[in-house]
C-alpha positions as CSV (number, residue, x, y, z in Angstrom):
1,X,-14.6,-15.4,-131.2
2,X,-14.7,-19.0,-129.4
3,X,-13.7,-21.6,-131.9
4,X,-12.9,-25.1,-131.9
5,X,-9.3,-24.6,-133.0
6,X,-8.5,-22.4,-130.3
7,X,-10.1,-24.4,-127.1
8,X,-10.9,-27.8,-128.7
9,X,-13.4,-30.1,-130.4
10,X,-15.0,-30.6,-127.0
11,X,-16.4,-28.7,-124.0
12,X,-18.1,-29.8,-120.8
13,X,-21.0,-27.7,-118.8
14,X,-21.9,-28.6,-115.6
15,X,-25.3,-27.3,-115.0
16,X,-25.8,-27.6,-119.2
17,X,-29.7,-27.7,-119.1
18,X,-31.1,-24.4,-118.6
19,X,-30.6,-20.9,-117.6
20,X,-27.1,-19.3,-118.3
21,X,-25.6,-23.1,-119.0
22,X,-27.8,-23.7,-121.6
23,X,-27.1,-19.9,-123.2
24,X,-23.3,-21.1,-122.9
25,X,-24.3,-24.4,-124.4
26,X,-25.9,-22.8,-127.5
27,X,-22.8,-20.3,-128.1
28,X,-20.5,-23.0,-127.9
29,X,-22.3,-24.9,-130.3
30,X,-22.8,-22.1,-133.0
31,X,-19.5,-22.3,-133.2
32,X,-18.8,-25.8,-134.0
33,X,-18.2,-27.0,-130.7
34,X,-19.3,-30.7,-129.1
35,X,-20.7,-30.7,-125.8
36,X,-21.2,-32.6,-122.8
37,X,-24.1,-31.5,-120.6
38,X,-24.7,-32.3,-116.7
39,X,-27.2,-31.3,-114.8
40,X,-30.0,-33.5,-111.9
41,X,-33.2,-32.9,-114.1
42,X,-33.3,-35.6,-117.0
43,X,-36.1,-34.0,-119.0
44,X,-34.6,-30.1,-119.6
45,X,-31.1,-31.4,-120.2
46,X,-32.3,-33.9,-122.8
47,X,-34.9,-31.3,-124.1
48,X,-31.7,-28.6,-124.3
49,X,-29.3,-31.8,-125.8
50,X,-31.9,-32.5,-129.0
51,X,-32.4,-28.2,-129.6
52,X,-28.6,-28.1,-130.0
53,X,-28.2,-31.2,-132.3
54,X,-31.1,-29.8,-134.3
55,X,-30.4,-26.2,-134.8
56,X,-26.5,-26.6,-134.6
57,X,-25.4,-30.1,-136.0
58,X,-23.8,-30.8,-132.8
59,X,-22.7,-33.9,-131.3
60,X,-23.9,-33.8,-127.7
61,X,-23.8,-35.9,-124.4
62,X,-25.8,-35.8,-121.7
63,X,-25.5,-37.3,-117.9
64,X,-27.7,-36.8,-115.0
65,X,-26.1,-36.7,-111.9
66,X,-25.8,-34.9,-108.9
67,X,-22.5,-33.1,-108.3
68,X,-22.4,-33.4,-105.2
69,X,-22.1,-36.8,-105.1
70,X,-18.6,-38.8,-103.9
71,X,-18.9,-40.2,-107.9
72,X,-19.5,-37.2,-109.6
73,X,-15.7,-37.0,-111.4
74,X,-15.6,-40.6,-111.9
75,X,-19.1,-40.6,-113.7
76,X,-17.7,-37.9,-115.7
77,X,-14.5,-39.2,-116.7
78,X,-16.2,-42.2,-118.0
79,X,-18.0,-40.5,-120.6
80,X,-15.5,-37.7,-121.5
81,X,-12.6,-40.4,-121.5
82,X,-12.8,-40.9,-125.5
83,X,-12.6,-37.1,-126.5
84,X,-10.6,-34.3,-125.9
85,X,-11.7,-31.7,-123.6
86,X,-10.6,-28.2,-124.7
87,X,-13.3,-26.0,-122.1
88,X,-15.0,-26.9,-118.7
89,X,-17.6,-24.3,-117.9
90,X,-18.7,-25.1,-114.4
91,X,-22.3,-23.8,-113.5
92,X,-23.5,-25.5,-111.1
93,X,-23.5,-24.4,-107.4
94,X,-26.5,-23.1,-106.2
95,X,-27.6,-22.1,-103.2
96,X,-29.9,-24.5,-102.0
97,X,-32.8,-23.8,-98.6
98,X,-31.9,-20.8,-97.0
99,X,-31.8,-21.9,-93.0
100,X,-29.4,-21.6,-90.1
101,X,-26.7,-23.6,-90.5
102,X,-27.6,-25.3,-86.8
103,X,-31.1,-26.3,-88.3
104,X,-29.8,-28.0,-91.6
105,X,-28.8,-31.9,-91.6
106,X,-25.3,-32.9,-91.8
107,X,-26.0,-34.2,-95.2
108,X,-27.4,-31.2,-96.7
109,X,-24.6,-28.6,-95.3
110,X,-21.9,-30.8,-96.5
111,X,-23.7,-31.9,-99.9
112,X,-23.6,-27.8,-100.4
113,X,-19.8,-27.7,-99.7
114,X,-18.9,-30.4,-102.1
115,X,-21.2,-29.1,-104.9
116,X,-19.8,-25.9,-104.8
117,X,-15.7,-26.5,-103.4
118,X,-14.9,-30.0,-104.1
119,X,-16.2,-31.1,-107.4
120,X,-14.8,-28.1,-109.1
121,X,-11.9,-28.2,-107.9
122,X,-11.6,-31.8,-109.2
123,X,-12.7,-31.5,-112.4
124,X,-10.2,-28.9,-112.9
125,X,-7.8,-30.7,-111.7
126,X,-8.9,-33.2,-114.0
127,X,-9.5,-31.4,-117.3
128,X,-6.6,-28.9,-116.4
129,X,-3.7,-30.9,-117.0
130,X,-4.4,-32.2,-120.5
131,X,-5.4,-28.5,-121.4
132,X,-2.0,-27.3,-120.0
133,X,0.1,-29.9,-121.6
134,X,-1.3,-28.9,-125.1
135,X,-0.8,-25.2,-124.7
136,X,-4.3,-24.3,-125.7
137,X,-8.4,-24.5,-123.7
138,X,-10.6,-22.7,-121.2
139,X,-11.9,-22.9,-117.4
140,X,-15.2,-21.3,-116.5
141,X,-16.0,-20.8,-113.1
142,X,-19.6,-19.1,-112.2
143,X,-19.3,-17.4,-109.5
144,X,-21.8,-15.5,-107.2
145,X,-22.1,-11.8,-105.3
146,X,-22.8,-14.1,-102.3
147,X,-18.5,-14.6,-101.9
148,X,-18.9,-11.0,-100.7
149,X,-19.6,-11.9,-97.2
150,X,-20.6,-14.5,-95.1
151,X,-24.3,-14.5,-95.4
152,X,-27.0,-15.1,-92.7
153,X,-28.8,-18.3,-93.6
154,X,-26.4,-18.9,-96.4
155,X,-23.4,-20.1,-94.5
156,X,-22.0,-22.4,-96.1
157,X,-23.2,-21.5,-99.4
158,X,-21.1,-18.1,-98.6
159,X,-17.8,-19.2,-97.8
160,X,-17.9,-21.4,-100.8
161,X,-18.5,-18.9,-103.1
162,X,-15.4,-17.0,-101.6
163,X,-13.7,-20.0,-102.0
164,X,-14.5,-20.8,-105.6
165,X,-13.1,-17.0,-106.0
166,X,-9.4,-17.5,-104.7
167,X,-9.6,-20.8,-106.3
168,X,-10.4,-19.6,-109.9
169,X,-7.9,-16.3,-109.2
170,X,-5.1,-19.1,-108.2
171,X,-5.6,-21.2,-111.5
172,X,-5.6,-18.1,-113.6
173,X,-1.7,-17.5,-112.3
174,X,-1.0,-21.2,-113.0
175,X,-2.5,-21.8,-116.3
176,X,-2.8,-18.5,-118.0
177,X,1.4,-18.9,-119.1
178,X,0.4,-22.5,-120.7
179,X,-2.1,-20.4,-122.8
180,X,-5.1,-21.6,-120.6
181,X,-7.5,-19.2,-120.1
182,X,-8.8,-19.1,-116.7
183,X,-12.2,-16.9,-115.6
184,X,-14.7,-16.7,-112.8
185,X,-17.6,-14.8,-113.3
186,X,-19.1,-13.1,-110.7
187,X,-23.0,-12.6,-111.3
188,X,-25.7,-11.7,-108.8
189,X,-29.4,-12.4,-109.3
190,X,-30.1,-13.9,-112.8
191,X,-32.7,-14.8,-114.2
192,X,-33.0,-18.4,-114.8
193,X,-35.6,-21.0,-114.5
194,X,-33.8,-22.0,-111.2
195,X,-34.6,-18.9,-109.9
196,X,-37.7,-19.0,-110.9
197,X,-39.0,-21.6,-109.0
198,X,-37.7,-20.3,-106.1
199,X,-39.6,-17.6,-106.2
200,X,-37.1,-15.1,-106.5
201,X,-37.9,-13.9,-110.1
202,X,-37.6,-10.8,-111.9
203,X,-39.3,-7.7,-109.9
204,X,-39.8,-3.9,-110.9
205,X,-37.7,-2.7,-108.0
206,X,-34.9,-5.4,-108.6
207,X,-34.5,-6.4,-111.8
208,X,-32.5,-10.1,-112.9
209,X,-29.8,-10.1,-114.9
210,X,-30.7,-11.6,-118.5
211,X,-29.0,-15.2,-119.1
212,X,-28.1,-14.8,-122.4
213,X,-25.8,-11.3,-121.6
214,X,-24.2,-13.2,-119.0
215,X,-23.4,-16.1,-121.1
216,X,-21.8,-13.7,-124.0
217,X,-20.1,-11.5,-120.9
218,X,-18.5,-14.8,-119.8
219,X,-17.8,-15.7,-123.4
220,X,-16.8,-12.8,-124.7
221,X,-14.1,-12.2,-121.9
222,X,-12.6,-15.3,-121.1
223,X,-9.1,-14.6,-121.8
224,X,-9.1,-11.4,-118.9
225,X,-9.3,-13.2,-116.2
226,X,-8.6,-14.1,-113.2
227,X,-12.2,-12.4,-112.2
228,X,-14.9,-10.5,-114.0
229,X,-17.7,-8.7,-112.1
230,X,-21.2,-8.1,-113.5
231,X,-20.6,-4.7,-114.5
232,X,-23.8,-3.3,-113.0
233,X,-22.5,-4.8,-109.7
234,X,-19.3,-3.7,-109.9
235,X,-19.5,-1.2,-108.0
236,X,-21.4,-2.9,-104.8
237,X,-18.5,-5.6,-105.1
238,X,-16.2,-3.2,-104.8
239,X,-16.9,-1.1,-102.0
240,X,-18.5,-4.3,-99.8
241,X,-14.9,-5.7,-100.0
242,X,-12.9,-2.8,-99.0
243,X,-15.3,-2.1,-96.3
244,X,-15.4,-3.6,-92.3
245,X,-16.5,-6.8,-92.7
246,X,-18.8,-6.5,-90.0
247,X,-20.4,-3.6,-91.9
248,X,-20.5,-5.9,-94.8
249,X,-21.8,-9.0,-93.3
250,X,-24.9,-6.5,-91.8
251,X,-25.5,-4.9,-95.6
252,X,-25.6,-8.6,-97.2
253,X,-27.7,-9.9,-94.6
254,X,-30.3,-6.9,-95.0
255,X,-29.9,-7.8,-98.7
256,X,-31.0,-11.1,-98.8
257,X,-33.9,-10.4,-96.2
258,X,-35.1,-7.8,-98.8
259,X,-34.7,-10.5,-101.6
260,X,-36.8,-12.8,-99.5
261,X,-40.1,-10.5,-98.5
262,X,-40.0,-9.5,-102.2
């Protein structure tokens, strides 16, 4: 059971506003625990901010912001600086335009990278150390099927993924003998508002994972870490990463063309 007295009074999700954040939010708070919300879109993370106040008692921050941006820990020091920060569930990271890395600006490639590589790693870096020096709190990382392979159309987003892996399974080993507890989980298609409007919803032949199951999965197993696969995809992760990697790079790449015409 996630309590206060074991993580702390205080717990930060990045991408708070909808989808499997908000699910996280909600859990947290049921059990007594103050929040601080980011996410871009002003209007579901204020909207997801006054449900938890109201049904939980909460206190709750918000801040809009991209996380990609070179301000993004700076921003979010400056309105965590007064409390103490006992979990940081980092959700954010998605995918963005699928397109050929040659055909995307500078900008966008690189915004991708930071959003998914740099910020976490520095709001871990951040949020880490106090955890650690009181023996007690939490790290989150979602992770996504996508660090399988590299990913046609998806370069970038990819090798970040893969990244965000043998990042989250390196801070397990550091933090887990402080008493941190240290998790990525892995999830493939879920079904979220984000996905939603990209048009990659629920279908007969390819269900989405539900939010809420992910959320408790996350929740539920944060102390058996380093990394926790979506059962029902367990056995895809698996076998894709003991395989030839050209042989996975060609099944991933199928996948996600599938994905697309569906």
């Amino acid at each position: 059971m996630i309590s206060a007295e074991q993580y702390g009074p205080w717990a930060i999700i990045a991408g708070g506003s909808e989808g499997i954040g908000a699910c996280f939010a909600h859990r947290l708070a049921a059990s007594g625990i103050h929040l601080i919300l980011l996410a871009r879109r002003v209007e579901p993370l204020e909207r997801t901010a006054d449900a938890l106040r109201q049904e939980h008692g909460v206190e709750v921050r918000t801040l809009a912001l991209d996380l990609s941006s070179p301000d993004a820990l700076s921003r979010i020091r400056a309105i965590s600086h007064d409390v103490e920060v006992g979990a940081l569930i980092y959700n954010a990271g998605g995918a963005g335009n699928a397109a050929a890395l040659v055909d995307q600006s500078p900008e966008s490639a690189l915004d991708n990278l930071h959003l998914n590589t740099s910020t976490p790693t520095a709001l871990v870096q951040h949020f880490a150390k106090p955890m650690r020096d009181r023996g007690r709190g939490g790290i989150l990382l979602i992770g996504s099927l996508g660090c399988i392979a590299g990913t046609k159309e998806l370069a970038v987003y990819s090798a970040a993924k893969s990244y965000l892996l043998t990042f989250g399974e390196a801070i397990w080993a550091e933090l887990t003998p402080h008493g941190v507890h240290s998790l990525v989980l892995v999830i493939g298609r879920t079904l979220t508002p984000a996905l939603q409007r990209a048009g990659l919803g629920d279908t007969e032949d390819a269900p989405a994972a539900d939010p809420e199951q992910m959320a408790a999965l996350g929740l539920d197993n944060w102390n058996n870490g380093p990394v926790l696969v979506d059962p029902s995809h367990m056995q895809a992760f698996e076998a894709m990463r003991a395989m030839p990697r050209r042989k996975a790079v060609e099944i991933m790449v199928r996948s996600m063309e599938q994905q697309r015409k569906r």
